[in-house]
C-alpha positions in Angstrom: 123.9 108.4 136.2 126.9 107.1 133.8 129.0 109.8 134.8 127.7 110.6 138.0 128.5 106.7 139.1 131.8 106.9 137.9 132.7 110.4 139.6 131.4 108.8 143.2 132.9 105.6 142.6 136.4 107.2 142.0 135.8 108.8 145.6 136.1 105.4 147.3 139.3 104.0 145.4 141.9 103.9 147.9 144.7 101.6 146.9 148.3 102.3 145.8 148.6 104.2 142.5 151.4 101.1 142.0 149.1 98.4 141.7 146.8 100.8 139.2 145.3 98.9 136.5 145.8 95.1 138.6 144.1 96.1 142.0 141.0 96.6 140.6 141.0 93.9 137.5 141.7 91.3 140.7 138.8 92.6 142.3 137.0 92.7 139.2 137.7 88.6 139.4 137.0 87.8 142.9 133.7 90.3 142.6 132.5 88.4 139.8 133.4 84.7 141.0 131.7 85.8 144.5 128.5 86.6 142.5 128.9 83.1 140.4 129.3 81.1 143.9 126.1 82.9 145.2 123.8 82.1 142.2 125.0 78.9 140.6 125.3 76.4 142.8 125.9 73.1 140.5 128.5 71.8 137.7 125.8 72.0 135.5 125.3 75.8 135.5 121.3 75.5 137.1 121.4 78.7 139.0 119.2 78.8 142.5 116.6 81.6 143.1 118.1 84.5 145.1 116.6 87.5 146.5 117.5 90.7 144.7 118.8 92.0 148.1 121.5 90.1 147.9 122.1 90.0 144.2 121.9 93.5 143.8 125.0 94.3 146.6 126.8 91.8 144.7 126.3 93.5 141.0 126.9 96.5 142.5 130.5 95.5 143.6 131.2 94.2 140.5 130.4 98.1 138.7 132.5 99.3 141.1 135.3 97.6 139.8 134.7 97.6 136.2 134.3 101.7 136.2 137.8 101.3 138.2 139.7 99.5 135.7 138.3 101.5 133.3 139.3 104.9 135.2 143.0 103.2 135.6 143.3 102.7 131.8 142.3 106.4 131.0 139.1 104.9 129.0 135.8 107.2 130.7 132.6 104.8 131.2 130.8 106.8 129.1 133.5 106.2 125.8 132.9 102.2 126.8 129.0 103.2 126.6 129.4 104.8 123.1 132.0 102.2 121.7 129.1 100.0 122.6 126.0 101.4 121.2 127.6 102.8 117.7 128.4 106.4 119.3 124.6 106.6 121.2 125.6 108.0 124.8 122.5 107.1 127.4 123.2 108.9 130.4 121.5 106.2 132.7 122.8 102.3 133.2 119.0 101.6 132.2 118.8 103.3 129.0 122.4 101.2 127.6 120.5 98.1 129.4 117.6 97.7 126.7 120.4 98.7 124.0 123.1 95.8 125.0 121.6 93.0 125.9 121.6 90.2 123.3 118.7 87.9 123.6 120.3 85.7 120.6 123.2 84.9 122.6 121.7 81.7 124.6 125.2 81.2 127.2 124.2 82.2 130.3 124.7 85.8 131.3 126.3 84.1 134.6 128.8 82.5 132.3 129.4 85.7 130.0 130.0 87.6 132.8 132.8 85.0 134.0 134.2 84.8 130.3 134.5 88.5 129.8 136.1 89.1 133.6 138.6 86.5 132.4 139.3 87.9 129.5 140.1 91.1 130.9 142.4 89.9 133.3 144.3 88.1 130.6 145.0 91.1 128.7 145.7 93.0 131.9 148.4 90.6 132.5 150.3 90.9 128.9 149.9 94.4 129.4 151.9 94.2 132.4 154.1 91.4 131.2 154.6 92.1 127.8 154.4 96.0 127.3 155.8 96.9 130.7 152.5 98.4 131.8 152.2 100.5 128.6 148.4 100.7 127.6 148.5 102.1 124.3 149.4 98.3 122.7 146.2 96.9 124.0 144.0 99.5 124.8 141.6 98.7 122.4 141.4 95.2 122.8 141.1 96.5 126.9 138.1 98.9 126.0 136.4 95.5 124.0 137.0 93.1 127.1 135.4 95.8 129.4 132.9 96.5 127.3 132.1 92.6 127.2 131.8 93.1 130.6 129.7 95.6 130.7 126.8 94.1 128.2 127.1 90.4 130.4 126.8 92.9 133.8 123.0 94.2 132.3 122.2 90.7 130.7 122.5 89.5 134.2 120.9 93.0 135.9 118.2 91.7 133.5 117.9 88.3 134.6 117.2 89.2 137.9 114.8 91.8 136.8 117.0 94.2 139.1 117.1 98.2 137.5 120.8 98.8 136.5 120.5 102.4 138.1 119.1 101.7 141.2 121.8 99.0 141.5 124.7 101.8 140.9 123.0 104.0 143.3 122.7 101.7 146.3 126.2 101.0 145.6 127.1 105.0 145.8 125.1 105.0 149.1 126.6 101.6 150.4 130.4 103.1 150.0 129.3 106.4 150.9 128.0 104.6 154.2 131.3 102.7 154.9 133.5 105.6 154.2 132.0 107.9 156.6 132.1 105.2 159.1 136.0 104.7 158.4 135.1 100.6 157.3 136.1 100.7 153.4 138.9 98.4 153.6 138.1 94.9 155.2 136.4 92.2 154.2 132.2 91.5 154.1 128.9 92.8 153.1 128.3 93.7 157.0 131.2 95.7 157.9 
């Protein structure tokens, strides 16, 4: 499913090869604050109970982007999956999900998930303004802020009990949906 979800997902990127790397570490942000504003509603981090029909759309925008930046900085999901597990390659999202997530760590997935995003948009950024765009400076620093990602994306798959596969597939059949009908680009859940 690794694989496979990165394959499909590729099939639906359709922005400008110039903005490779950004586009998709800004929508890697926004995706990621959208999910904060729908779960956790106060200052104080309490998050609110929410259906898994509409957290699972949600996480599975979020994938989309990560396996995106990941694609744009030559790094294939499954290398992030091994760096991750010691060299173990699961071929489903469900099998690295019982591997990754750290019950010790007591922050909030919700906040991981935030910390890690910004993260990888700050290296993003002095790789575009201190290396010129050049990768091979940071790319291993990239690989660890996407893999942060990654782990905080299943802690919070595991919060809401929701399976990290069938989340990646209803996102493959949710782009697949909106590319047949021509409505990729725009904005909403309900396009």
């Amino acid at each position: 499913m690794i694989d496979h979800y990165q394959i499909e997902a590729r099939k639906t990127a359709i922005y400008p090869s110039e903005f490779k790397l950004a586009y998709p570490t800004l929508g890697l942000s926004g995706e990621s604050a959208e999910l904060w504003d729908k779960l956790v509603p106060d200052k104080e981090g309490g998050t609110r109970a929410v259906p898994a029909n509409v957290v699972a759309p949600e996480m599975g925008d979020v994938l989309w982007y990560l396996v995106n930046v990941a694609h744009d900085a030559d790094i294939l999901f499954n290398d992030l999956a091994e760096d991750l597990t010691g060299g173990l390659c699961p071929s489903k999202f469900s099998d690295l999900h019982f591997q990754l997530v750290d019950s010790t760590d007591k922050r909030s997935p919700y906040v991981k998930l935030v910390l890690s995003v910004g993260a990888t948009c700050e290296t993003v950024k002095k790789i575009i303004r201190d290396d010129g765009g050049n990768l091979d400076p940071k790319l291993d620093r990239l690989r660890g802020n996407l893999g942060d990602v990654l782990r905080a994306w299943l802690e919070v798959c595991d919060k809401h009990q929701l399976d990290p596969d069938d989340v990646a597939l209803g996102n493959l059949i949710k782009l697949r949906k909106r590319s047949e009908e021509g409505k990729i680009q725009g904005d909403g859940d309900f396009r």
